[in-house]
N, C-alpha and C positions, 0 to 999 in steps of 0.2 A: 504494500500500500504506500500511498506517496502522499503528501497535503500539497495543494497547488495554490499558494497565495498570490491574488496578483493588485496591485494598485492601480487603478485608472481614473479616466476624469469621467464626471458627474455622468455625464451627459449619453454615456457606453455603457452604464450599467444597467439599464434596462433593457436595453439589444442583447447586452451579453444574457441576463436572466430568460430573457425569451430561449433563445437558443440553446442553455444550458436545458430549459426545461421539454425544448421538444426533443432533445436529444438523449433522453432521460439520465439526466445526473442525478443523481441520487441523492443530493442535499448542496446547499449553499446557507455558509452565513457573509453578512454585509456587513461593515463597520461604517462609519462617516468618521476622513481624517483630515489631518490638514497636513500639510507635507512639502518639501524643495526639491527640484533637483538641479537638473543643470541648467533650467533656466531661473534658478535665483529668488522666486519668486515671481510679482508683477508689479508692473509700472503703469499708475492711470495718472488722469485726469481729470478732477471734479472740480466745478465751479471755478476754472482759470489756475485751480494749486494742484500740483503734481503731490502724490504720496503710493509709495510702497506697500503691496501687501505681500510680505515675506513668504507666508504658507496659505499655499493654494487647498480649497477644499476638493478631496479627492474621494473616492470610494474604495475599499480594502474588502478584498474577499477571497472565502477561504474554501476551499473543494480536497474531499479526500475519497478518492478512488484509488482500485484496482491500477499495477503498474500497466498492464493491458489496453488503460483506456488513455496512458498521459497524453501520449502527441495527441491524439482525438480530442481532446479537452483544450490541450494547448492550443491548438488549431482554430478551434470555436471561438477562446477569448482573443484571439491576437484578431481573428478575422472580424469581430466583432465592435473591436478599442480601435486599432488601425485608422487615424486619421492622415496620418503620414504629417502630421507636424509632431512641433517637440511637446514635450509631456505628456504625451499619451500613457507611458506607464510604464511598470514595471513586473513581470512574472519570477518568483523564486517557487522553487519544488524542493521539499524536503519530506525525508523517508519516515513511513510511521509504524513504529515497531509491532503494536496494539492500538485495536479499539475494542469499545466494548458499549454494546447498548443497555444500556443501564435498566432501561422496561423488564426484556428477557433473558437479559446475563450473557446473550448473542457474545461470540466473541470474532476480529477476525474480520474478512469480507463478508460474512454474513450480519456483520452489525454496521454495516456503510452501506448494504444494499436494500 
């Protein structure tokens, strides 16, 4: 089993939940964060004064599937986020040694599925 967290902007997370669901993922959670990266922040302008807003609101979410299914998933959110500008985001995948559905005592791929 693998956790697939990825960070994106607002605005792809609801494409990506479409997609995750017809494609049947087996659970997502969603965080709202605020976050940099290599674009620094952003630079407006209101009422003729320029001001910085440092961390961008972002959305952080977390999927843990079978290693069977990563690229398939990978796939879905990148095709999903993909704006081809900067900040779109970020995907890490890390290994999960156990789960365990707490309802049935499920342990394993049968408590993710």
């Amino acid at each position: 089993m693998v956790k697939i967290e990825a960070i994106v902007k607002r605005n792809a997370m609801e494409k990506i939940g479409k997609e995750l669901a017809r494609n049947n993922c087996p659970g997502i959670t969603i965080y709202q964060v605020h976050g940099q990266g290599m674009q620094h922040g952003l630079r407006q302008e209101y009422r003729g004064m320029e001001f910085m807003i440092e961390f961008l609101p972002k959305y952080k979410m977390e999927v843990v599937v079978d290693e069977d299914r990563l690229e398939e998933i990978l796939d879905i959110i990148i095709k999903a986020a993909n704006s081809s500008t900067i900040g779109d985001g970020k995907i890490f995948v890390s290994p999960i040694s156990e789960a365990v559905r707490i309802r049935t005592g499920e342990r394993g791929a049968a408590a993710i599925s």
